[in-house]
Structures are given as structure tokens and as C-alpha cells.
C-alpha positions as CSV (number, residue, x, y, z in Angstrom):
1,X,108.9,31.1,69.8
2,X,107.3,31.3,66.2
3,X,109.6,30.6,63.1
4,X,109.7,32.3,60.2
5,X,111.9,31.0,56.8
6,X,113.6,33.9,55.1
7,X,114.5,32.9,51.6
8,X,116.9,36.0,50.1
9,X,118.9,37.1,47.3
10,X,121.7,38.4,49.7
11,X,122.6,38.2,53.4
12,X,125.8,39.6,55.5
13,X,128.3,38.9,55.7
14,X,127.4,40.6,52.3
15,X,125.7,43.4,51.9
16,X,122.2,42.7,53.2
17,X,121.5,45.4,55.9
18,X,117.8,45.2,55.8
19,X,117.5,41.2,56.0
20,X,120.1,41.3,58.3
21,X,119.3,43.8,61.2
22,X,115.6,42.4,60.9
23,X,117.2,39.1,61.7
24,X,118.7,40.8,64.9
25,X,116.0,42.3,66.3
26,X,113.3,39.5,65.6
27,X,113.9,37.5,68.2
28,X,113.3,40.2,71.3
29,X,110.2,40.4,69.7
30,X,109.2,37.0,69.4
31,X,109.9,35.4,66.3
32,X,112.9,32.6,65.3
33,X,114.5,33.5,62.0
34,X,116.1,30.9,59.7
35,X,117.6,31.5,56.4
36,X,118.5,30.5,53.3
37,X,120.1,32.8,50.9
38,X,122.8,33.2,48.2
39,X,126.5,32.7,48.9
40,X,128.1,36.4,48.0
41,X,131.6,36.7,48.4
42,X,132.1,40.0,50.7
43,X,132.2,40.9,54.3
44,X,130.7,44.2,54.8
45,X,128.1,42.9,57.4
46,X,129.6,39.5,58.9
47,X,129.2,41.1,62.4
48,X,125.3,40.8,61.7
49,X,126.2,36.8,60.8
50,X,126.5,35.7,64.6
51,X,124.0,33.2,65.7
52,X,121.8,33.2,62.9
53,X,120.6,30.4,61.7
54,X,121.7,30.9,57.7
55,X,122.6,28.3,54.9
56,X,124.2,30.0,51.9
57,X,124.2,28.4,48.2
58,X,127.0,28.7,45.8
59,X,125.5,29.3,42.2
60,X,129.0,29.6,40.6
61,X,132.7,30.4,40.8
62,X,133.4,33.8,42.0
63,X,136.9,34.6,40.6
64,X,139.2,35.1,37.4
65,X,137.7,33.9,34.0
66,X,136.1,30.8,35.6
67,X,133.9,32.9,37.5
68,X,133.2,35.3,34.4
69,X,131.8,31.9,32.5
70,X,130.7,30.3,35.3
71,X,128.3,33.4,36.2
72,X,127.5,33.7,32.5
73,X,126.0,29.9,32.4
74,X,124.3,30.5,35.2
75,X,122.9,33.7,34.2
76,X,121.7,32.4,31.0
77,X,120.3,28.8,33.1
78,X,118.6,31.2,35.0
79,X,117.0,33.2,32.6
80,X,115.9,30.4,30.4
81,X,115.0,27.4,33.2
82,X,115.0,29.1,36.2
83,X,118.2,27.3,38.2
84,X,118.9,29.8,40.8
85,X,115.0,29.5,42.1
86,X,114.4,25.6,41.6
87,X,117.7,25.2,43.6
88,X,116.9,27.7,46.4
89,X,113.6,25.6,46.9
90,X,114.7,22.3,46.8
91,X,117.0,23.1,49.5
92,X,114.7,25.0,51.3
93,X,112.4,21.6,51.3
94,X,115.1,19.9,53.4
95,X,115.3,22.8,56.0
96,X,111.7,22.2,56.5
97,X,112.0,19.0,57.7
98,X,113.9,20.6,60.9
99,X,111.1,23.4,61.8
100,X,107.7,24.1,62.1
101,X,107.8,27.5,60.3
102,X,104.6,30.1,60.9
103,X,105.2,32.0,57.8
104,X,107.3,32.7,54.9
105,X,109.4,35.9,54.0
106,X,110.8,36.5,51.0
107,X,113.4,39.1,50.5
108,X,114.6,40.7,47.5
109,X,115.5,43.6,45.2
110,X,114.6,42.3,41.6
111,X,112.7,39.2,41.5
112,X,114.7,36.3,42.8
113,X,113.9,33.8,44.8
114,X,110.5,35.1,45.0
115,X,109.3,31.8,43.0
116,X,111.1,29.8,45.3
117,X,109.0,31.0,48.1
118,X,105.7,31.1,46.0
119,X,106.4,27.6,45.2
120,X,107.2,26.9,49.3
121,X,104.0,28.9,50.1
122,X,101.8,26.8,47.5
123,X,102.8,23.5,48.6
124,X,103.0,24.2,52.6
125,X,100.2,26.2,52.7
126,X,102.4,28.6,54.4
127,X,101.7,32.6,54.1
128,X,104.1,34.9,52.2
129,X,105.4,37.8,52.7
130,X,107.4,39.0,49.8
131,X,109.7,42.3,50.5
132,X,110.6,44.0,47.7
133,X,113.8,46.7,48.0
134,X,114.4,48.0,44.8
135,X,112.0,47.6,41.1
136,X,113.3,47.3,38.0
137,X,111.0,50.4,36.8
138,X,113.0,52.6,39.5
139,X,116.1,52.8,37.1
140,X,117.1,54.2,34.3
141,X,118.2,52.3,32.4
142,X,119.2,48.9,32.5
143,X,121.1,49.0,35.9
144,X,119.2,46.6,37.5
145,X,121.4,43.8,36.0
146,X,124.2,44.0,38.3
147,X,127.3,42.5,35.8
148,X,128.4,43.7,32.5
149,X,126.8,42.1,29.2
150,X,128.4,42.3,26.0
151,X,127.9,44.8,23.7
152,X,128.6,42.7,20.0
153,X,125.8,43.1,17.6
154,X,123.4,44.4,20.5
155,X,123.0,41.2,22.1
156,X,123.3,43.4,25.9
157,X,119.9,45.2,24.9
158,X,118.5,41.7,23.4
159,X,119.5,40.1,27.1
160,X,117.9,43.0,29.1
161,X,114.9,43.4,27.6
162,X,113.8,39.1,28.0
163,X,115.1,39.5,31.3
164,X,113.0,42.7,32.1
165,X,110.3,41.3,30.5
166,X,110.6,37.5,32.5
167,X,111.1,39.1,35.9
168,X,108.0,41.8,35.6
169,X,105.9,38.8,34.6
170,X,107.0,36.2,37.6
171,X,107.2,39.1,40.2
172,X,103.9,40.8,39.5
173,X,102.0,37.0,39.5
174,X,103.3,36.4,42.6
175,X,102.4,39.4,44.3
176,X,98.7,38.6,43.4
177,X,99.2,35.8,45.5
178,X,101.3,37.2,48.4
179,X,99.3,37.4,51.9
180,X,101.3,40.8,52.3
181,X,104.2,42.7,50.4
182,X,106.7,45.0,51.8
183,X,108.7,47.9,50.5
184,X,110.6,50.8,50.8
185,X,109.6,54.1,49.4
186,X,105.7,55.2,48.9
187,X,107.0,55.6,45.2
188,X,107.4,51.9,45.5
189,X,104.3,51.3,47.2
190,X,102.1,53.3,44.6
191,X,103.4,51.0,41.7
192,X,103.4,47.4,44.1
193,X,100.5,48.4,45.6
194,X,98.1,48.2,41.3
195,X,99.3,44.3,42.0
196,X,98.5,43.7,45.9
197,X,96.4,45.7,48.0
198,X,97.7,44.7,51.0
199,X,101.0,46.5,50.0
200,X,103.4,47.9,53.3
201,X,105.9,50.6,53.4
202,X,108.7,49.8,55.9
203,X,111.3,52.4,55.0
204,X,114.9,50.9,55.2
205,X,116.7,52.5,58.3
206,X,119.7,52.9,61.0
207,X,120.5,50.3,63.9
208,X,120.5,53.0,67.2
209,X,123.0,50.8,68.7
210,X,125.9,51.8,65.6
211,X,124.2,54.9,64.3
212,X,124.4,58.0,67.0
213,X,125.7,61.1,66.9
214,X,129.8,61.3,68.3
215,X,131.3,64.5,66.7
216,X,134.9,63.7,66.0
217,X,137.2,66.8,65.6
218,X,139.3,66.1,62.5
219,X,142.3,68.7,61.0
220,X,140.6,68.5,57.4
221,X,136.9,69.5,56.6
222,X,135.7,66.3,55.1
223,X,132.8,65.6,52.9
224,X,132.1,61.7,52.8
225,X,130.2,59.5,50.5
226,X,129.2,55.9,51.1
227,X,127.7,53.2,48.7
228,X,127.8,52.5,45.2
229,X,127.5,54.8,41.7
230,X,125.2,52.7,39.2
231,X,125.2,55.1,36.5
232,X,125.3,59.5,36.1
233,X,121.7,58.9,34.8
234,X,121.6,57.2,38.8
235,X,123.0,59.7,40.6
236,X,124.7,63.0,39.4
237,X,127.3,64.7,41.3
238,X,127.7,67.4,38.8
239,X,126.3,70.2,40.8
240,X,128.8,69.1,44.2
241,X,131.4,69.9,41.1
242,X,130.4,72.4,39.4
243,X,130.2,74.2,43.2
244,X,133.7,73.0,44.5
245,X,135.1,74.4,41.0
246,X,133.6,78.0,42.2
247,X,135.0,77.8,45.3
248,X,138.4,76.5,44.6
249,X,138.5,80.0,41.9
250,X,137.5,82.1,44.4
251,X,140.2,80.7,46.9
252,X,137.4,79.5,49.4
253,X,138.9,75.8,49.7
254,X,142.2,74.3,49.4
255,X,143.3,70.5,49.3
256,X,145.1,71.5,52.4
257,X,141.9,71.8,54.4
258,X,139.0,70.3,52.0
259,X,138.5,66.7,51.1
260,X,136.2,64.7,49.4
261,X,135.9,61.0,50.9
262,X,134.4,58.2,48.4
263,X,134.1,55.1,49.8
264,X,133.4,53.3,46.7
265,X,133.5,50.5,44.5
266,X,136.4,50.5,42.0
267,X,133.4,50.9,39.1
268,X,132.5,53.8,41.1
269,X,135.4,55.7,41.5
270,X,135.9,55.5,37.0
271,X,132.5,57.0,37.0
272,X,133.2,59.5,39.1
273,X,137.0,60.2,37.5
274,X,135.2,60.5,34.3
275,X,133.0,63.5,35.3
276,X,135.9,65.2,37.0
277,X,137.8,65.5,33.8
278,X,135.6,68.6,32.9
279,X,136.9,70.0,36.2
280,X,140.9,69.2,36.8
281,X,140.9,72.1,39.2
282,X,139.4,70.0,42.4
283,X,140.8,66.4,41.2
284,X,143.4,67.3,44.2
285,X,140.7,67.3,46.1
286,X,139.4,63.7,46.0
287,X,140.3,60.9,48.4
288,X,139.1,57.0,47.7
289,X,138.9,54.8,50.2
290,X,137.3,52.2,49.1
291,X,134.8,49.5,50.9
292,X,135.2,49.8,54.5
293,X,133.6,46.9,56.8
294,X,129.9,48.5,57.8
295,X,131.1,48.5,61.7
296,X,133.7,51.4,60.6
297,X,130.9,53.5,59.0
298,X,129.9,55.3,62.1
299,X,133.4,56.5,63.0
300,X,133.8,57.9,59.3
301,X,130.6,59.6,59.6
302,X,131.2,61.6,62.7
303,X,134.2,62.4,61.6
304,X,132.6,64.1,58.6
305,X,131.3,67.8,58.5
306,X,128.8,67.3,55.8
307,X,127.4,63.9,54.5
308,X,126.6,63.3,50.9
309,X,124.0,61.7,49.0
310,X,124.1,61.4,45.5
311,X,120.9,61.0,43.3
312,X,118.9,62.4,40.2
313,X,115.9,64.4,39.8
314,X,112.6,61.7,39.6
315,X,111.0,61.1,36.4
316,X,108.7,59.0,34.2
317,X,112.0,56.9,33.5
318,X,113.9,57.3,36.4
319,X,115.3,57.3,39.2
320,X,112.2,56.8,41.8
321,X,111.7,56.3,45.7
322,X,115.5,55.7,45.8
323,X,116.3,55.4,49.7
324,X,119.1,54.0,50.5
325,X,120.2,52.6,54.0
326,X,122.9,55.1,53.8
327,X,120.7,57.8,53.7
328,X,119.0,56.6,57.0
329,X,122.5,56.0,58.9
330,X,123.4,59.6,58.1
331,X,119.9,61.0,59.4
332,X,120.6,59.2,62.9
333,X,124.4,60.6,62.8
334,X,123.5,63.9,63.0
335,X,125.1,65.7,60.6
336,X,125.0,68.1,57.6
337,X,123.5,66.0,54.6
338,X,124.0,67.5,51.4
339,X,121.8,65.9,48.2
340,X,122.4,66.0,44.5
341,X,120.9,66.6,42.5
342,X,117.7,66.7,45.0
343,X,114.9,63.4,43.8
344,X,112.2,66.2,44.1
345,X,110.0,63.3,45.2
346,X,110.1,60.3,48.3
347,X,114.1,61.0,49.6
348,X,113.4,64.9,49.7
349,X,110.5,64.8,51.5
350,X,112.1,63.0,54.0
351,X,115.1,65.7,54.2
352,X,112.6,68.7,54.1
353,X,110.6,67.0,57.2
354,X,113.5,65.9,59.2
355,X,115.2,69.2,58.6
356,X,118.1,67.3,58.3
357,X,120.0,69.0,55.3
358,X,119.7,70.2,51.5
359,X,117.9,68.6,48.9
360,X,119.9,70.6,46.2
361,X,118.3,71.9,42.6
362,X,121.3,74.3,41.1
363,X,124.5,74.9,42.0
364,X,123.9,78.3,43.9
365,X,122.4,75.9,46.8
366,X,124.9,73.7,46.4
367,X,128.0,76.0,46.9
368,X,126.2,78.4,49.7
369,X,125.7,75.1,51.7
370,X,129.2,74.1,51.5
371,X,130.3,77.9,51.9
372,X,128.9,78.5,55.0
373,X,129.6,75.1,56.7
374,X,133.1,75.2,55.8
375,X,133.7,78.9,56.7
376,X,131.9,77.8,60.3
377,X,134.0,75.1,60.8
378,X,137.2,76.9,60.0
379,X,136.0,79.9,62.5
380,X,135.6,76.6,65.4
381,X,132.0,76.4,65.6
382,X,130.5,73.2,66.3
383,X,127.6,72.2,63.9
384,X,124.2,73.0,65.5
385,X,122.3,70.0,64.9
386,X,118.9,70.9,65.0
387,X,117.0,67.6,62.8
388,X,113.6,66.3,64.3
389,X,114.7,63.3,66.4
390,X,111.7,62.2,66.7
391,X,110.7,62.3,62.8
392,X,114.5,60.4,62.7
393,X,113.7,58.0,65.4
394,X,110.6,56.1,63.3
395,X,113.3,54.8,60.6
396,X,115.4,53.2,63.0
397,X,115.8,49.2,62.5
398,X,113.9,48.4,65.9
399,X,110.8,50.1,64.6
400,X,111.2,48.4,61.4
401,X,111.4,45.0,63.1
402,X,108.5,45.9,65.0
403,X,106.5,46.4,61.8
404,X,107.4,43.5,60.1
405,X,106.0,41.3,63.4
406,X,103.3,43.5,63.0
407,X,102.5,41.8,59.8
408,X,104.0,38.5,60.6
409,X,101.3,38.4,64.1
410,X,98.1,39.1,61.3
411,X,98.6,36.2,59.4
412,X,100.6,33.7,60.7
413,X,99.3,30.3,61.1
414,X,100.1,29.5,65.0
């Protein structure tokens, strides 16, 4: 069997869906899997952890103040010396003693460990693949750095800008270099793509063994929301509010039969308390559940009667090609998805073609689209799912895997 070392930022049990359902479906098609990733504390995906060979790094303390200074020295060792990366490699230098690896695949959504594997690729003579999910040029703003910076005498702007400017530099000179790169939107291909020409889209997608449609009747008409809120700028839910304020004044919905699920972050759920204060009317409605582990999603999802996604129109500066796995595991569910504000670019394309929902622009097409699929389900009627299944099929995780070997079969060095 051919081995291939997988050098990420994240891996489950944390959330890493992509590297992790690639890892699972590797070996039926030939190809070994060892990695070597970042220890996260979380355990949304630890049931994609079993017998994969993975060795996790701890960068810093993860708790309390501790972890607050701890992950500020290492934040700033990183930016200035590189720490995370020379560590990643010098353990990824022992590991290699134990295979004979075919390739290298490196996995990330900013930059890191990309050098690591550049560096592994340089001295092996090994070919990488670099996989890029998400692009600092896709945001808004300056949501790419994941904790919060402070704010006294502007030193946050000061600290994203170096680190904007480090990571665009080390990222797009190793992409020159990259036998192949990988990524997820053609948005994200047509910017990757001026740096390698041997640039891939492999969209994220849905494992067919979790992801199916199993219509769950439920006493309450729930629309459900999975995954994270970066920022308004990010994703906007103004026009799902300004549409559930119209119908609670015209007596359409009540708390008693209409809820709101957001499984969210508790970052999340403030942003999201913050833009309902211009509508108290339908606070009643909200329900938070928090993180669930990923093996409950399905269950929540088909016990939903529309799914939402949450995003922002595309622009020169932001958001672009943002397709989130969530978006994928709702396509292969089967239900009602409901966008806003529609990207008017990669994600509603994808909607449009799979005839899969609304990819909304005002709030008229936001509130008829709820209207008339609560006002069917209160008369009974079963949804009529009527989504290309076939269109839906290609983003499932087994053809993802299958393009990835694709790759891996063109270059390796058996």
C-alpha cells in the first residue's frame, strides 16, 4: 500500500472534517495515511480518530490565563521565528524514519505548516501537495486570525497586518514549488491558480454513510443552523430577521410552533444577540444549543424543516468562494436550505444547480420561503424534495477521496 504524510493545522477529534473523512476513505482506495497535526482541544470528530495513524503536538496551554499567555508567546514565536512550523518538521523527521512515504500532503486553511512540508519536500525529495481550505483574501476583515488581539494604541491592526503580510509571502512561494495544490471553491482556484498552474478544485463535501435523507416528524417547525459566526460583515442574518419580524406582526408564527435552532459557539450566539436587539419581537423565538458532537448532526438535520446558511453578498473585499462542509451535509439531507444573504457567486451557483433551496437577495424571498414552508407543514404535507441527486452526489467525501488519489497516482514516486 503507498504512504502518504499528512502534515495539518487541525485533525478530529477537532474539527477537521475534510482531513479527516479523506483519511477514512484513503485506504479502500489504495493509499496508507499517517499524520501529524496540532493538538486542539475539542471533540467534535473523535469518531473519525479510530485507527489512524496521527501524532498531535501541544504548542501551549489551553486553559485559564496560562493558556491566554501561553498562546500569546507562541503566537508572537511564531510570527517572528517560525516555532509552530520548525517544530512540526522536526518531528515529522522522526516519523520518517518508520515509513517509506510516496508523497506529501499538506493541509491547511491559512498558511501553517505549509513550510514544514516545503521544507520535508526539499530535503526528501518528496512531492507536495499543498491543500488550501480557506485564504486570507476571502475575508473581510481580519477574521482569519482566530483569537482576540488587543486593541491599546492599535497594536491589533499593527499584528494583523505583519501577519497578513508574513503568511501571503511564505504561502504563495511555496505554492510555486508545490507539484499540485488543492482547494475548495473555483473563487479559490482563480486566485491560487496566478501562483500554480496545476491548481485543483475538490469542493469540501458530505460522508454518504452519516449524511442521507430520514425525515423526522417533530411538534415544532424548526429552522437549524450549524457552524460558527466570524463576523456580520461574514455572514448576515438580517434578512432571516427582518422576515421572522413580518411574520410574527402578521400573526403567521408563534414561539409555540416556530423555532430557531443555533448550534453555535458562545462568540456566536453574542453576535447574533446583538443583531436581534433591533428586533425583540422574535427573541422568543431563538433556541441555542450549542456544539453538538458531529455524529448528532444528522439526526438534527432531519429533524429540521428548513436548513440555514448564513453568508454575505461577494465582493472585491469579501466574503468569497465560502463553502462550508455544512453546506454540503445539508445538500445530501435533503431538505429546504434557506441562504442569507445569497454570495451571488461559488455557493449560489451550487444552490441554483442542485435546486436545492433559496439563495436569498431581499427580504420578500426571504419571508415567502419561510411562509409557504411553514404554512405546508402546519397543513401536514411532507416536503417534496425534488434536488438533483446526482449534481448532490459528486460532493460526497468518497468522490473527493477519489480525486485526491487521482492526484496522489500522477506524481507519486512509487
Amino acid at each position: 500500500m503507498n504512504v502518504v504524510l499528512i502534515l495539518c493545522d487541525i485533525f478530529p477529534p477537532a474539527f477537521g472534517p475534510r482531513m479527516g473523512y479523506l483519511c477514512k476513505y484513503l485506504k479502500i482506495n489504495g493509499w496508507h495515511p499517517v499524520v501529524i497535526t496540532e493538538n486542539v482541544d475539542e471533540n467534535t470528530y473523535s469518531f473519525l480518530c479510530k485507527e489512524v495513524d496521527a501524532t498531535y503536538i501541544n504548542y501551549y496551554k489551553k486553559n485559564g490565563l496560562a493558556g491566554k499567555i501561553s498562546w500569546g508567546w507562541t503566537f508572537l514565536r511564531d510570527i517572528f521565528f517560525g516555532y509552530k512550523d520548525n517544530r512540526m518538521y522536526r518531528e515529522a523527521l522522526k516519523i520518517m524514519k518508520k515509513y517509506r512515504f510516496d508523497l506529501i500532503l499538506c493541509s491547511t486553511y491559512r498558511t501553517f505548516p505549509m513550510k514544514a512540508a516545503w521544507r520535508l519536500s526539499r530535503k526528501t525529495g518528496l512531492p507536495l501537495v499543498v491543500d488550501i481550505r480557506d485564504i486570507i483574501e476571502q475575508y473581510t476583515g481580519n477574521e482569519f486570525i482566530t483569537h482576540s488581539m488587543p486593541k491599546i494604541f492599535g497594536i491589533d491592526t499593527i499584528i494583523a497586518s505583519n501577519f497578513k503580510k508574513r503568511n501571503l509571502k511564505v504561502r504563495n512561494k511555496i505554492l510555486r514549488e508545490a507539484a499540485y495544490v488543492t482547494t475548495i471553491s473555483p473563487w479559490h482556484v482563480s486566485v491560487l491558480g496566478i501562483y500554480n498552474k496545476n491548481t485543483r478544485l475538490i469542493y469540501n463535501g458530505y460522508d454518504p454513510e452519516f449524511f442521507y435523507p430520514a425525515p423526522q416528524k417533530t411538534d415544532k417547525f424548526f429552522i437549524t443552523y450549524t457552524g460558527r459566526l466570524l463576523s456580520v460583515a461574514m455572514r448576515n442574518p438580517e434578512l432571516l430577521f427582518q422576515a421572522m419580524d413580518r411574520l410574527v406582526k402578521e400573526r403567521i408564527i408563534t414561539p409555540d410552533w416556530f423555532r430557531i435552532q443555533w448550534l453555535v459557539d458562545e462568540k456566536s450566539k453574542q453576535i447574533i444577540e446583538h443583531e436581534i436587539e433591533k428586533y425583540p419581537d422574535i427573541r422568543v423565538f431563538m433556541e441555542y444549543l450549542g456544539y453538538i458532537p458531529a455524529s448528532e448532526i444528522p439526526n438534527v438535520l432531519n429533524s429540521s424543516e428548513i436548513l440555514l446558511l448564513l453568508t454575505n453578498k461577494s465582493g472585491t473585499n469579501g466574503p468569497n468562494g465560502v463553502m462550508t462542509t455544512k453546506f454540503f451535509e445539508s445538500l445530501a439531507i435533503g431538505k429546504p436550505i434557506l441562504c442569507v444573504h445569497g454570495d451571488e457567486g461559488c455557493l449560489e451557483e451550487i444552490i441554483n444547480r442542485t435546486q436545492s433551496g433559496l439563495s436569498a437577495h431581499n427580504v420578500d424571498e426571504t419571508y415567502d420561503f419561510i411562509k409557504a414552508h411553514y404554512l405546508r407543514w402546519q397543513a401536514g404535507q411532507p416536503y417534496n424534495d425534488n434536488s438533483d441527486k446526482v449534481e448532490i452526489r459528486k460532493f460526497s467525501r468518497t468522490a473527493q477521496a477519489r480525486q485526491f488519489v487521482e492526484i496522489f497516482n500522477n506524481i507519486a514516486t512509487f
